[in-house]
C-alpha positions as CSV (number, residue, x, y, z in Angstrom):
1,X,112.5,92.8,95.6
2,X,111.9,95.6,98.1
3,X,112.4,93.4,101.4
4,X,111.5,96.6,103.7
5,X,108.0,96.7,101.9
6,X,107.4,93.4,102.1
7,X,108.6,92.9,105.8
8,X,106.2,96.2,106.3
9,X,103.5,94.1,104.9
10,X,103.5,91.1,107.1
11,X,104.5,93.2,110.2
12,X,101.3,95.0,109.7
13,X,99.6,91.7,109.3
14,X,100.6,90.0,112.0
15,X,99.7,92.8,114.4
16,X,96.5,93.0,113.2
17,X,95.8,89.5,114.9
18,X,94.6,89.0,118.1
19,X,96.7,86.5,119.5
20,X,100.5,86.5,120.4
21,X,102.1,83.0,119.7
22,X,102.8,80.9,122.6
23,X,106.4,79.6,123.9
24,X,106.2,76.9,122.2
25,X,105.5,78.3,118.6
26,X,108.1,81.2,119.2
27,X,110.9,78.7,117.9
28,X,108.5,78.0,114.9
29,X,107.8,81.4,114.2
30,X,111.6,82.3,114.4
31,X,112.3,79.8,111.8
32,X,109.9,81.4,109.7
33,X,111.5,84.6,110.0
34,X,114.4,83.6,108.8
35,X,113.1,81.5,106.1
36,X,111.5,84.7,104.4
37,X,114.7,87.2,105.5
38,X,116.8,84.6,103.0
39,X,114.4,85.0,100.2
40,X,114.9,86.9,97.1
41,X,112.2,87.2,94.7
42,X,108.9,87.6,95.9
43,X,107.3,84.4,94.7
44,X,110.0,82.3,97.2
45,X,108.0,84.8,100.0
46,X,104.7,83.9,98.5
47,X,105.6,79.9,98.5
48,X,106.2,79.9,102.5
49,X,103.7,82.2,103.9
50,X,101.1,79.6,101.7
51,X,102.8,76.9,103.2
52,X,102.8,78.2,106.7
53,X,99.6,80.2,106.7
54,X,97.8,77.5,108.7
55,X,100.5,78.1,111.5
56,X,100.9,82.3,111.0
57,X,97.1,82.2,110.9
58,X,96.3,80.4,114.2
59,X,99.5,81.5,116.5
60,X,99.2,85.7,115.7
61,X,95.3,85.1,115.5
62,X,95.2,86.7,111.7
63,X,91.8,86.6,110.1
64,X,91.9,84.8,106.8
65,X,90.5,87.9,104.9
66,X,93.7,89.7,106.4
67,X,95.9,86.9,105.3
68,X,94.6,87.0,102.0
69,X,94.6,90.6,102.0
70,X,98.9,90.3,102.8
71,X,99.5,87.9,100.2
72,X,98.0,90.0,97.3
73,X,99.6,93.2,98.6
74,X,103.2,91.5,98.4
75,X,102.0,90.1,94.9
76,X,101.4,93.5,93.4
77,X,105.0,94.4,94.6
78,X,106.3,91.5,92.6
79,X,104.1,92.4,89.4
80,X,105.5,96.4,89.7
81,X,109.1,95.5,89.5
């Protein structure tokens, strides 16, 4: 898995929000981070950004067309490997 290209991905996502996430969600959001830096194989990356899209989505303010947009990008770098 090519961690730079998928970090690149959701970097890029996130700043295309409109929000920036709030003192409380920064722990939240940190735990996140780390979550996906410990991942190995894209579909572990896949399984948490599904299960914390509802939070991601509303603290960065990402539109769900971006969102969506992310995911498949970091599927085609799982299907080209």
């Amino acid at each position: 898995m090519n961690k730079d290209a998928v970090k690149n991905i959701i970097e890029a996502t996130l700043k295309s929000g409109n929000k920036t996430p709030g003192l409380l969600d920064v722990p939240k959001a940190l735990s996140v981070k780390s979550k996906l830096e410990a991942c190995s194989a894209i579909p572990e990356v896949i399984g948490i950004l599904e299960d914390r899209r509802s939070f991601i989505t509303k603290s960065f303010g990402v539109s769900d067309s971006a969102y969506n947009e992310a995911i498949e990008k970091i599927k085609t770098l799982g299907d080209a490997a």
